[in-house]
C-alpha positions, 0 to 999 in steps of 0.5 A, a space after each residue: 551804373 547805367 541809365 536807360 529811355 526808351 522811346 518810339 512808343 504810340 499807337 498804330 493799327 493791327 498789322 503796322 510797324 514801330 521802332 523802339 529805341 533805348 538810349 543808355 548812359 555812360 561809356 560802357 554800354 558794349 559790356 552790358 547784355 541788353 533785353 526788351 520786355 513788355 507788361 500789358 495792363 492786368 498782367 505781369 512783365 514778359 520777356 520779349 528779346 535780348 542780345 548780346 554785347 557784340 550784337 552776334 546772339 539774338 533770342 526772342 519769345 515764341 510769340 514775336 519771333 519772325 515779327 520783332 528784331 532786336 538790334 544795337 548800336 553800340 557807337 551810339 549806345 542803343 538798342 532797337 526794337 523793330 516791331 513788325 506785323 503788330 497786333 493787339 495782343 503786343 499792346 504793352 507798355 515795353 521796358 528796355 533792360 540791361 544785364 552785366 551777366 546774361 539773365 540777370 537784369 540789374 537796370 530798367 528802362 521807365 518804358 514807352 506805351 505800345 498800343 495796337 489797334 484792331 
């Protein structure tokens, strides 16, 4: 079992930067495949990044690449969100997720709100 925080969420203007933070539990976290997801008001959960258990292997959603960077941290079980050029359409409350098997999500995060501003 595995609990997930995330934090580092507000409010920044169109163009601006944040960085999210997921603070696991526990003395396994380098075995867990790790994800980030967003849901904006109305609309349903997306997926937005994910990495793997050593860090080497990093996939993004169309609409962040180029713009967001996944990243952990495993000596201080952590995983980063580096969000860059943000714009309103990113505006979401953003889960951190974890995976024993890749692709299959079995903890959830209770998200931290990301507002962008035009």
């Amino acid at each position: 079992q595995v609990q997930l925080v995330e934090s580092g969420g507000g409010l920044v203007q169109a163009g601006g930067s944040l960085r999210l933070s997921c603070a696991a539990s526990g003395r396994t976290f380098s075995t867990y495949h790790m994800g980030w997801f967003r849901q904006a008001p109305g609309k349903e959960r997306e997926f937005v990044a994910t990495i793997n258990r050593s860090g080497g292997n990093t996939y993004y959603t169309d609409s962040v690449k180029g713009r967001f960077t996944i990243s952990r941290d495993n000596a201080k079980n952590t995983v980063y969100l580096q969000m860059n050029s943000l714009k309103p359409e990113d505006t979401a409350v953003y889960y951190c997720a974890a995976a024993i098997a890749a692709g299959m999500w079995n903890y959830w995060g209770q998200g931290t709100q990301v507002t962008v501003s035009s």
